[in-house]
N, C-alpha and C positions, 0 to 999 in steps of 0.2 A: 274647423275640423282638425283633429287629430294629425300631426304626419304620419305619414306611414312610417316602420321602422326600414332602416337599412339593411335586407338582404346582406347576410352572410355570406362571402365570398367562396365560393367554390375550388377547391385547391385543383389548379392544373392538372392534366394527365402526370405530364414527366414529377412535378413535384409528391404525386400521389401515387409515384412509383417508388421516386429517393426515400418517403417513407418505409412503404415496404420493403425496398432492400435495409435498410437501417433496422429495421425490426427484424429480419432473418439474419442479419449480418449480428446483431443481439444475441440473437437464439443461438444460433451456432458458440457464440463463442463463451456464452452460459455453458450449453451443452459440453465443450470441449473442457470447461472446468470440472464440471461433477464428473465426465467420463476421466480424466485425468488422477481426481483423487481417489476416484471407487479403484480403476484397475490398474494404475501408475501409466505415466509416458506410454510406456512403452506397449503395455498390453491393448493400450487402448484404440480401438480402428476408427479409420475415416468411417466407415459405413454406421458405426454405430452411432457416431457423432451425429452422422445423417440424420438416421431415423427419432432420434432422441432430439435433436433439433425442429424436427414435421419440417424437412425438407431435403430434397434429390439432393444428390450425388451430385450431380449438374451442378444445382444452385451454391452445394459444399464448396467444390471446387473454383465457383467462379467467384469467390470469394478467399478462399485459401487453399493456396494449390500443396499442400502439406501439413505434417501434424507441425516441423519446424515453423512454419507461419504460425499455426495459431498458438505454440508457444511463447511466440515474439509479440504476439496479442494482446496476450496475457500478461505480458512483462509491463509492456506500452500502459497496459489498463491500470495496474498496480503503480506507475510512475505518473499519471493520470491523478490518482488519489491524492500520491504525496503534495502533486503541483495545488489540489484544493485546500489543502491546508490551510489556515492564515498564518501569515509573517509572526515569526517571535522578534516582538520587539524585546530590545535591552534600553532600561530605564535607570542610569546609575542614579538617580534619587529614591529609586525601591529598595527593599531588602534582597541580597543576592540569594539568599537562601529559599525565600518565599518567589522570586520570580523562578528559579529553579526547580522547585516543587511544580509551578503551573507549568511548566513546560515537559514535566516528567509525564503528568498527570492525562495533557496533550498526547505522547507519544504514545505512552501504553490504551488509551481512549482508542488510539486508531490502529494501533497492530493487532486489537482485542476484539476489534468488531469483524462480525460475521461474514461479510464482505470480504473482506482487507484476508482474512483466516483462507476464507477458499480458496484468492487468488492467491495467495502464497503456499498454499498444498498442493494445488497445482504448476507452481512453476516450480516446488521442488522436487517434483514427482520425475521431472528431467534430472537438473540440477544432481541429485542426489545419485543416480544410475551413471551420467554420463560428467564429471567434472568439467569437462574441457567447455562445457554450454554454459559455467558459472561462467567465464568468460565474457558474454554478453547481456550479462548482468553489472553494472557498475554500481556496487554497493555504498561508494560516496555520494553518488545520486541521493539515499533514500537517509542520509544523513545531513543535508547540506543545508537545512531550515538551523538546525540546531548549530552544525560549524558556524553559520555567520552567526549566530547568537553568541558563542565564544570569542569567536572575534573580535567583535562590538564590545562585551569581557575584558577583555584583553588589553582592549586599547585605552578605554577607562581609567585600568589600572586595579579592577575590583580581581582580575586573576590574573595569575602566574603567567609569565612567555614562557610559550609553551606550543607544540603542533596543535592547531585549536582542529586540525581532522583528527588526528589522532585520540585528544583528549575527547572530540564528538563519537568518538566511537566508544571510548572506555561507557562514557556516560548510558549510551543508548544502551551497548552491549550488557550493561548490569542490568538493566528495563526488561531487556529480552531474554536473560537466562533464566529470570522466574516470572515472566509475566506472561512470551511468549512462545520459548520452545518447548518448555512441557505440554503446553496445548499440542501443537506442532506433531512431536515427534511421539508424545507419549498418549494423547488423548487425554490428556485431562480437562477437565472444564476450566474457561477460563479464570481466573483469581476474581475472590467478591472484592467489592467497592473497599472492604478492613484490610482485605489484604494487599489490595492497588498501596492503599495508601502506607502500609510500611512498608513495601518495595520500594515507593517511594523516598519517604523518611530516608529509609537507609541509603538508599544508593544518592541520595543529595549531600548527607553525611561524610560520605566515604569521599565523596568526590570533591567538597569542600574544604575535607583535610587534605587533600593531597595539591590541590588548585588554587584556594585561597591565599588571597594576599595579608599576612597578618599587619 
């Protein structure tokens, strides 16, 4: 005779609780993002959060006791992203120009996507009213995949000594003045795949003349 199969294990109470807090503890903080970008920081209520969430005031709260919490959320969430990233390795048997390109190509892939786009309208939607909140934002965080790639750079001897955060920042910062604040601040759609790729081109360019070791 056949065995029978093994009965699927039935998830505990308390575990089939920590679900559904994790799923509201989601919603909420979904919610707290579209409510942030439709009406800015500031305009935006707990209560509507609530209702836009399908959950109490109660449940809001015992989850984040302020709009400050779920901005700090939202930051965590977006530093969350950067950590799934994969490592940039540095390969001094490659072309430095060609591993440059995939790393440009890496960074505008992820500031670009729809995701990545919301959490950062809503933590500028603070950020941009109240400066003093950029403060708890450490912007060398969401650079630091790319620093040690310069690094690594550096040490080789394929680039210049040089502040390899500093030069990490020129680099990204060219990515993000046409790839992602015009989306950002002005609404535009983001850049097609032709135009990724001469943002790219160029800003490898630029950065090769100033960084390369001839």
């Amino acid at each position: 005779m056949p065995g029978k199969s093994k009965p699927q294990s039935v998830p505990s109470e308390p575990a089939l609780h920590g679900r559904l807090t994790d799923r509201k503890r989601a919603s909420i903080v979904q919610a707290a993002v579209e409510a942030f970008q439709q009406y800015g920081y500031f305009a935006a209520s707990m209560n509507g959060i609530a209702e836009a969430a399908s959950v109490s005031k109660r449940t809001l709260y015992n989850h984040f006791d302020s709009k400050e919490a779920l901005f700090i959320e939202i930051i965590e969430e977006l530093k969350f992203r950067v950590e799934q990233l994969p490592e940039c390795k540095f390969d001094d048997s490659r072309d430095l120009a060609e591993q440059l390109t995939e790393l440009a190509q890496s960074e505008i892939d992820f500031f670009t996507s729809e995701d990545v786009q919301a959490l950062a309208r809503a933590g500028l939607s603070r950020v941009l009213g109240e400066p003093d909140a950029g403060q708890q934002v450490d912007q060398r965080f969401f650079i630091r995949r790319v620093t040690t790639w310069m690094k690594k750079a550096q040490a080789s001897g394929c680039l210049l000594e040089a502040d390899a955060e500093f030069a990490a920042m020129q680099f990204v910062g060219l990515l993000r003045t046409f790839a992602f604040w015009p989306t950002i601040v002005h609404g535009e759609p983001p850049p097609s795949r032709r135009k990724r790729n001469q943002i790219v081109a160029q800003t490898v360019e630029m950065f090769l003349s100033r960084y390369a070791v001839n």
